[in-house]
N, C-alpha and C positions, 0 to 999 in steps of 0.2 A: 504494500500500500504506500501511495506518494505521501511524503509529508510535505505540508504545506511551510513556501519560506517565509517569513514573517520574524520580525524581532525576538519574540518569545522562544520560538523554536533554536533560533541562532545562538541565545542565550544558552539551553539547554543543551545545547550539540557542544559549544564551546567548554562549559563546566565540567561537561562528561570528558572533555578531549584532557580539560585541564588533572583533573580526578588519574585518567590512566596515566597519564605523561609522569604524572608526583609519584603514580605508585607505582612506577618501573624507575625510579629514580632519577631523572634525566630533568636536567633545567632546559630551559627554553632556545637556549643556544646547542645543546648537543641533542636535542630532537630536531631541532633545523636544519644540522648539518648531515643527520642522517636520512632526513624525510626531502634534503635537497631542497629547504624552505628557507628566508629568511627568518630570523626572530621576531622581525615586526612585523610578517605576515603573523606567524604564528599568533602574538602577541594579539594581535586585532582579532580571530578567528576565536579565541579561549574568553574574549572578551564578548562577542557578538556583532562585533562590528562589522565584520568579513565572511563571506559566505566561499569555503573551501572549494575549487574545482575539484570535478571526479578525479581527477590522476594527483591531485593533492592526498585525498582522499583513502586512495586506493595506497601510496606511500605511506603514509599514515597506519594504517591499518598495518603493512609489512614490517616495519620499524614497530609497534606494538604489539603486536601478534592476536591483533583482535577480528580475525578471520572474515575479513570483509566485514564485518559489522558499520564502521566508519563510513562507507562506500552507500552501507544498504540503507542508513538513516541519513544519508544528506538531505536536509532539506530542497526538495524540488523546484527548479525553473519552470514544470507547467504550465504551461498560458502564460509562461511572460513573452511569448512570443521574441526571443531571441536565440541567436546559435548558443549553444554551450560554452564554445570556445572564450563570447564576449559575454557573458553572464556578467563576471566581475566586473572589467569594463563598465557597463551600465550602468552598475550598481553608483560607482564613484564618479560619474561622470554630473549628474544634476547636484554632486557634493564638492563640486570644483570653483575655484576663485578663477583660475586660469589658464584653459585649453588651447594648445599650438599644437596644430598638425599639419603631416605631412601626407598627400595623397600621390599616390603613382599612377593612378591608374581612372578611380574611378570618382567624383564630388563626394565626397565624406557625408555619413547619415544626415546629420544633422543640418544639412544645407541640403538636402537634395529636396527637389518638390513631389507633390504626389506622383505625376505621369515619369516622371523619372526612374524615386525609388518603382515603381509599380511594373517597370519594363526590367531592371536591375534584380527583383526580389522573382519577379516572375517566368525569367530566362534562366534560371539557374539548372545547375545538375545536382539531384535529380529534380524531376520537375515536380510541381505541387499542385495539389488544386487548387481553385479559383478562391475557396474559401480560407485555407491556410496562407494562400500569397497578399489576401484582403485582411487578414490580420496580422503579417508582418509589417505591409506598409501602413497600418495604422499605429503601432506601436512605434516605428521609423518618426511618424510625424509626430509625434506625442516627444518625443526627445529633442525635436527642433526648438520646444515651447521654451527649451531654457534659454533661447535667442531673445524672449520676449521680453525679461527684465534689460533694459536698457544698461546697467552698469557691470551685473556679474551673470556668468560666467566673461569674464576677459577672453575674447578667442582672436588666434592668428590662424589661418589656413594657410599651408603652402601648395600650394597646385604646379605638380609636372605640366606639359604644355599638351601633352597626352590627354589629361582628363577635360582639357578644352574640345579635343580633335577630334574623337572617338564618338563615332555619334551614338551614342545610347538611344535607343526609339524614334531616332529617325531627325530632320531638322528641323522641324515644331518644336518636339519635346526639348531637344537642346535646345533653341533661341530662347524657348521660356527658362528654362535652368540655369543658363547664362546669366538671363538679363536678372531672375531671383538671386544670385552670388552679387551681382554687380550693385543691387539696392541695398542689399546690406553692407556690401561697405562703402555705399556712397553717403549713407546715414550713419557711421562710423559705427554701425554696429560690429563690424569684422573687423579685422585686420587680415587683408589679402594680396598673395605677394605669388606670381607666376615663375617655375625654372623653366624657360624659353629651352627648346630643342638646340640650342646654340652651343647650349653650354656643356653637353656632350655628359660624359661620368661626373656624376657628383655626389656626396657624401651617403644620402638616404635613397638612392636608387632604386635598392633590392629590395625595399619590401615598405609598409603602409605604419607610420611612429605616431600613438596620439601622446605629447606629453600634458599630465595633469597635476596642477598644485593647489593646495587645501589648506581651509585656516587653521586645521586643528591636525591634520595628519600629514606626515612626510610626501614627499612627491614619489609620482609613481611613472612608471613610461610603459605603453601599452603596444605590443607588437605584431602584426598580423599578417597570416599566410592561407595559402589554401587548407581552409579545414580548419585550421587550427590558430590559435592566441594566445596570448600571456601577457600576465600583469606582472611587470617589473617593480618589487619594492627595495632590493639590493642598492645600497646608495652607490657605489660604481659601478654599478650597470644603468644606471637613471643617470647619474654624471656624462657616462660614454655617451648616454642618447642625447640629453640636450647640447653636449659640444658639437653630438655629429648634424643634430636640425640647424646649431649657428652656424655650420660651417656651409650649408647647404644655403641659408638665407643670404648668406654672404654673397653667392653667386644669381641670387631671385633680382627680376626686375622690382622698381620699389612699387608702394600700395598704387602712387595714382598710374602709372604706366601698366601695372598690371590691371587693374580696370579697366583701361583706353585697349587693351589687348582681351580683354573679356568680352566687353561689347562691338567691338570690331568682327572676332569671329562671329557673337549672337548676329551681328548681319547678312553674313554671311546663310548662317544657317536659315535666316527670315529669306532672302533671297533664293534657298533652294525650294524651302517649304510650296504646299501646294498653296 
């Protein structure tokens, strides 16, 4: 039977975690190193802050020896309508002062519009039906809303020139996706900054970085692949990611050139549209 995730639950999964962990005698730094966690994961998970991945989970369990039971009582993702992979992700992201990301490929969630995410969520492998794909893009737009407070979440997007080029659903869908990027940060809601195809190799090429910082919790960097994700709470591995996005922003056009390059192509795409 699923358990439901919820504070209370997270609480109790965390007590329990802390209870085995005390009574195999191990402090918080030598179950991290053996379950290949940080401490301050740990430390937020035992607390209820943090809601463990399965493969945290299923470590967890081999380092204790509590025969999948950790595994079998996660409190469940159900109906939240996201991958697994980005569960945590999610979770920390409407808890963030300050979001910078880096896209290679594809308009990052929370900018994308509905005909967008809805070609993006609905194209995938394997495919879904119309009803599971109508409730990922609903839960997709529900995460934009943290755009609506004017002050926080603070966000920078960095866009490859890629995620301009690529036409997702055709040149309607793009021109409108475009010109939605280009009003948020003509109304300073963004901060948005293009790496132009010019610029050849550059730092975050290989794969999709959100870095996130928090009033009360350490910074985290979130890293995304086929299938799979990870939230980085290791302070030099969070160091290595925000050097490698300045070093990548270092070669981006700046905010207003990169909007004069946003909506240039949006005309583009208007001129092919039917």
């Amino acid at each position: 039977m699923a358990i439901e995730d919820n504070p209370e639950t997270r609480c109790r999964y965390g007590e329990w975690l802390r209870t085995r962990r005390e009574a195999a005698g191990l402090t918080q730094d030598a179950l991290g190193e053996r379950a290949i966690m940080s401490r301050t994961h740990l430390a937020h998970i035992e607390a209820g802050r943090r809601r463990p991945s399965e493969e945290d989970a299923r470590r967890l369990d081999d380092v204790l020896g509590t025969g999948g039971v950790f595994e079998a009582f996660l409190p469940s993702l159900d109906g939240k309508s996201v991958a697994e992979h980005f569960g945590e992700a999610a979770e920390l992201e409407p808890l963030a002062t300050v979001i910078r990301e880096y896209a290679p490929k594809l308009v990052p969630g929370i900018l994308q519009t509905e005909a967008y995410a809805r070609e993006v969520l609905g194209s995938g492998y394997p495919a879904k039906a119309d009803e599971e794909r109508d409730r990922l893009v609903r839960t997709r737009l529900a995460r934009a809303k943290i755009l609506e407070n004017f002050e926080t979440p603070e966000v920078c997007v960095l866009l490859d020139e890629a995620v301009l080029r690529r036409p997702i659903g055709g040149p309607a869908v793009m021109a409108e996706q475009l010109r939605h990027i280009a009003e948020f940060g003509e109304m300073r809601r963004i901060r948005c900054h293009v790496l132009p195809y010019s610029v050849g190799y550059h730092a975050l090429l290989t794969g999709f970085v959100s870095l996130m910082w928090f009033a009360e919790l350490p910074p985290v960097a979130y890293q995304e692949g086929l299938k799979t994700g990870k939230v980085w709470d290791i302070p030099s591995v969070v160091r290595e990611c925000q050097a490698a996005y300045d070093h990548a922003m270092g070669d981006a056009l700046s905010h207003r050139e990169s909007l004069a390059l946003i909506r240039s192509v949006a005309e583009e795409y208007e001129h092919e549209a039917p």
